[in-house]
C-alpha positions in Angstrom: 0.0 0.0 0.0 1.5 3.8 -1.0 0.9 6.1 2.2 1.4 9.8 1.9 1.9 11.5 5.2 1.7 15.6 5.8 3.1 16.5 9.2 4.7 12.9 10.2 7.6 15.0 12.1 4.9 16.2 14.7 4.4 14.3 17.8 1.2 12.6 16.7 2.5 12.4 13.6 6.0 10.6 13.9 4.4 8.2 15.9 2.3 6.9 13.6 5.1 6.7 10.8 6.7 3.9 13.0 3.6 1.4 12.1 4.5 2.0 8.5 7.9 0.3 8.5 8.2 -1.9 5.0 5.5 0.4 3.5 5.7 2.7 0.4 5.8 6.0 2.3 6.1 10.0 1.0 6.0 12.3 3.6 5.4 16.3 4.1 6.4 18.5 6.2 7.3 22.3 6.7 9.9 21.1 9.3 13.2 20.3 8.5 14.0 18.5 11.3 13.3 14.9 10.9 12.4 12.5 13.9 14.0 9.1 13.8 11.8 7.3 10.8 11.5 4.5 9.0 13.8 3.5 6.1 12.6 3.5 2.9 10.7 6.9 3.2 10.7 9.6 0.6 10.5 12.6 2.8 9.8 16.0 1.1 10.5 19.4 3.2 7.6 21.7 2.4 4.1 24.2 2.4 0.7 21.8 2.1 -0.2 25.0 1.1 1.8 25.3 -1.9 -0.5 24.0 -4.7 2.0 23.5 -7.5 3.7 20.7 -4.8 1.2 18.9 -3.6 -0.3 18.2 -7.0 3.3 17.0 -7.9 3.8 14.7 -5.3 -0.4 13.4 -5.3 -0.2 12.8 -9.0 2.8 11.5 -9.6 2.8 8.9 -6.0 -1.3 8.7 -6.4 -1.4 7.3 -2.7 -3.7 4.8 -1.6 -4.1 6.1 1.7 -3.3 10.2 2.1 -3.0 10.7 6.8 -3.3 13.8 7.0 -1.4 15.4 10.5 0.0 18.5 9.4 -1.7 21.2 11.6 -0.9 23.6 13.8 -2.3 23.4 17.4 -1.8 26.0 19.9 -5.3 27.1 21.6 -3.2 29.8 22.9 -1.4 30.4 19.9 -4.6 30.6 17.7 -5.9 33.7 19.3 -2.3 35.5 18.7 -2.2 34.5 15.3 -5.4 33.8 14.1 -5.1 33.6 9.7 -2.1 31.5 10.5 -4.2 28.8 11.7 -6.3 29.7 8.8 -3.8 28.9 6.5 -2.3 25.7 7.5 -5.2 23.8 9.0 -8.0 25.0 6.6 -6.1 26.6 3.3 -3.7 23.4 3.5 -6.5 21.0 3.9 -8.1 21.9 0.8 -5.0 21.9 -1.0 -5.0 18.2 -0.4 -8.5 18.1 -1.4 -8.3 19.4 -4.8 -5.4 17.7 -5.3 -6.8 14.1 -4.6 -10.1 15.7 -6.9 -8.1 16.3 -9.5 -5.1 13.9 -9.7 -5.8 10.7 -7.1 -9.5 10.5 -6.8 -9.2 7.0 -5.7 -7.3 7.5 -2.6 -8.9 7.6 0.8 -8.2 10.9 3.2 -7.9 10.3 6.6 -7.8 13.5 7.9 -6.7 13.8 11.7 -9.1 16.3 13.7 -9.6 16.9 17.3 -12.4 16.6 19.8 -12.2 20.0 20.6 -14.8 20.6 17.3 -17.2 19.5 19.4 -16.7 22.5 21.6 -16.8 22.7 25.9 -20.1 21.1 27.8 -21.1 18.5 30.2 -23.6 16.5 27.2 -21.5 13.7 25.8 -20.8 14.4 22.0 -21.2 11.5 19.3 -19.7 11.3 15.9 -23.3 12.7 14.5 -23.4 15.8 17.1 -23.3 19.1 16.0 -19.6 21.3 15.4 -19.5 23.8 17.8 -16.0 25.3 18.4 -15.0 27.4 20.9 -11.6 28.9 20.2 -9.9 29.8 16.7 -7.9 26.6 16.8 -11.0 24.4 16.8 -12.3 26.7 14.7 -9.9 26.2 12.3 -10.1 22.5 12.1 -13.8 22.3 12.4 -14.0 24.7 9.1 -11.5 22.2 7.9 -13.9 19.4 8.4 -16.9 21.3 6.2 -14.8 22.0 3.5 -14.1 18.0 3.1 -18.2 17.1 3.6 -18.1 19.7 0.9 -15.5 17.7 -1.5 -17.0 14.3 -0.2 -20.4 15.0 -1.3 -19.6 17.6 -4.7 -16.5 14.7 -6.2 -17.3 12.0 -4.4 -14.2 11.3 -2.8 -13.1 8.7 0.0 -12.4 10.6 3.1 -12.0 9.4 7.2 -12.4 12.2 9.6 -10.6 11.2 13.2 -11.3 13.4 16.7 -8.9 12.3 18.9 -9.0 13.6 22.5 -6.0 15.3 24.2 -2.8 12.8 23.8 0.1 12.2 25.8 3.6 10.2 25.4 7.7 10.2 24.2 8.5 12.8 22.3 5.8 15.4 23.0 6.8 19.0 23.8 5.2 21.9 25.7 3.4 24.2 25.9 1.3 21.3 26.3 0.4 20.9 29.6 1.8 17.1 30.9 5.3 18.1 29.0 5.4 21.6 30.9 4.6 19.8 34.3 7.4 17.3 33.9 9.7 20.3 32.5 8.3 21.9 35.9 9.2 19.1 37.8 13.0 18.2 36.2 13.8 22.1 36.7 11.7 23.2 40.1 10.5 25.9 38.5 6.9 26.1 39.3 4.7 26.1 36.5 1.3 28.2 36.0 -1.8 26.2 35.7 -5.2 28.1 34.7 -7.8 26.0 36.2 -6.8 22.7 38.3 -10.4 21.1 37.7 -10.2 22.1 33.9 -10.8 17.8 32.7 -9.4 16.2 29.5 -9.7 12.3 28.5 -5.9 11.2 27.9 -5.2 9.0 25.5 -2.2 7.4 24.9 -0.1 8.3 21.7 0.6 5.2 20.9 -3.4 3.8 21.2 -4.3 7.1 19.2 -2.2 6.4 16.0 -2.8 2.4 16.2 -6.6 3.6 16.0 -5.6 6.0 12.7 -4.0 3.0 11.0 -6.7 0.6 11.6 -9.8 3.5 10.4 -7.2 3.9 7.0 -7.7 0.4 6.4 -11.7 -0.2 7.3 -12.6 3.2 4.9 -14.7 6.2 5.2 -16.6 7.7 8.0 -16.2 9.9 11.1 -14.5 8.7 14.0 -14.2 9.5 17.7 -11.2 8.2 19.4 -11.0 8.6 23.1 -10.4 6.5 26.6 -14.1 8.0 27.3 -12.9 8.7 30.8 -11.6 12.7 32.4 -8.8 13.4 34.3 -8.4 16.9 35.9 -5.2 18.5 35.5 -5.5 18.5 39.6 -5.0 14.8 39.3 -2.6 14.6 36.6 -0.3 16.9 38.7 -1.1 14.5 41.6 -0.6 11.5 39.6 3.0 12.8 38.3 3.9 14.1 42.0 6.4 16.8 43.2 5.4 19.4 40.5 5.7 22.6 41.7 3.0 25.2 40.2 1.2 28.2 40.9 -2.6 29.0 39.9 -2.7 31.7 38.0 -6.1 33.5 36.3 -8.7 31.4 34.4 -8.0 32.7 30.5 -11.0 34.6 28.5 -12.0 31.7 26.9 -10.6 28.2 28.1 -13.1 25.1 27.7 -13.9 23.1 31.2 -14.0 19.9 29.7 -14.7 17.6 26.4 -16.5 14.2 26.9 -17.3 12.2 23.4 -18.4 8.5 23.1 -16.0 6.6 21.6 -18.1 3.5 21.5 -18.5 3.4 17.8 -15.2 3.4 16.8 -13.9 0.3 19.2 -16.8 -2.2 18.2 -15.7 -1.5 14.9 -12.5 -1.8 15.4 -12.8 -4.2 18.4 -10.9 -3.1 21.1 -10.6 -0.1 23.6 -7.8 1.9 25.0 -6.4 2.2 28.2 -7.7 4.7 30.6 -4.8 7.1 32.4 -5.9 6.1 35.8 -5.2 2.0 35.0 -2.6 2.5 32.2 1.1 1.8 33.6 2.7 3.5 30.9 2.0 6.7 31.8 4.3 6.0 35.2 6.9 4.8 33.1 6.7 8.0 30.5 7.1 10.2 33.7 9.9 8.2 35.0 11.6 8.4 32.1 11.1 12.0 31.2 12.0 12.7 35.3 
């Protein structure tokens, strides 16, 4: 099978090129800083919003199976630099689009989303629920996600929309928040935390992209992939121990918590992931990273 990968030097992303080892792999990314990969991969430094590229390397590779990662992610970030967010996770998403329209229409998009779509709220959100994003980040990649109905419907191509939940493991950096409290914890410096009850479901990395590979070889659909169980940031400060921190002021506009049902996605795929409270990885990350 002939994988094309946008943004496999990301955290998410480099993760899942490790399942790809003996594949046919092109990859894509504005970074040129390459993680430890695979052999065999044809790895291409560059814009997925440069058209004139990403028709070159869709038509002439025609990938079965187009993952696409390349985002950027920042909730704080996003209200700084709004259009840039724009750019990349919308502009770049169509770019793919039209190229697979024009050049590849056989290959399936899996495009790699977020629960955050589904914006902040105590009612647990299925894979049919309304979009209903709450900062420009998730606004971004919930305009992302109409513009490939839009293609789906108009050209009729194959496309798999993914919504992970919040995901930890080797390799991630900060400003997300478990990186920054083990960075807090290494260096004693205390760390700032905006809300200790704030709740996230953690998923593993590793669960996350083994979830990805698996939806790019059962086809089309939308897909929510989560633990379906919340951890405060209280608890994972707890849980990691010693991390010094201060509480600082609630931001303008910071969702409480996301809560989707995942259900769907592990009876078709026939297993679940394990939840952060029971999963001894997580101790072993920390110890490792400590």
């Amino acid at each position: 099978m002939r994988w094309l990968v946008t943004g496999s030097t990301g955290f998410i992303g480099s993760h899942f090129l490790g399942l790809l080892d003996g594949e046919e792999v092109v990859t894509l990314n504005a970074r040129t800083r390459l993680a430890p990969q695979p052999n065999g991969v044809e790895h291409h430094v560059g814009d997925i919003c440069d058209q004139g590229l990403v028709d070159q390397l869709v038509g002439r590779f025609r990938p079965d199976r187009l993952v696409h990662f390349a985002a950027e992610s920042s909730v704080s970030e996003s209200f700084q630099r709004p259009t840039s967010f724009i750019r990349t996770n919308v502009e770049g998403t169509v770019c793919l689009l039209d190229a697979i329209r024009r050049l590849s229409p056989e290959t399936l998009m899996v495009h790699v989303s977020t629960d955050e779509v589904y914006g902040d709220g105590l009612m647990v959100k299925r894979a049919t629920s309304p979009l209903a994003p709450q900062n420009p980040y998730a606004a971004s990649k919930a305009a992302a996600e109409h513009f490939i109905v839009a293609y789906q419907r108009a050209y009729r191509l194959k496309v798999a929309v993914v919504r992970p939940s919040n995901n930890w493991g080797a390799g991630q950096q900060t400003p997300k928040f478990i990186p920054a409290a083990l960075e807090a914890k290494r260096s004693g410096v205390p760390m700032v935390v905006h809300g200790l009850d704030i709740a996230r479901d953690w998923l593993c990395v590793d669960d996350n992209v083994k979830a990805i590979f698996q939806i790019a070889q059962h086809g089309g659909g939308v897909f929510n992939v989560a633990t379906e169980e919340l951890t405060t940031l209280g608890q994972i400060l707890e849980r990691i121990g010693d991390v010094p921190y201060q509480v600082g002021e609630e931001r303008p506009v910071s969702d409480r918590r996301y809560r989707v049902d995942a259900s769907a996605t592990w009876g078709l795929l026939g297993w679940q992931p394990t939840p952060l409270s029971q999963d001894p990885r997580f101790d072993e990350y920390v110890e490792a990273e400590t």
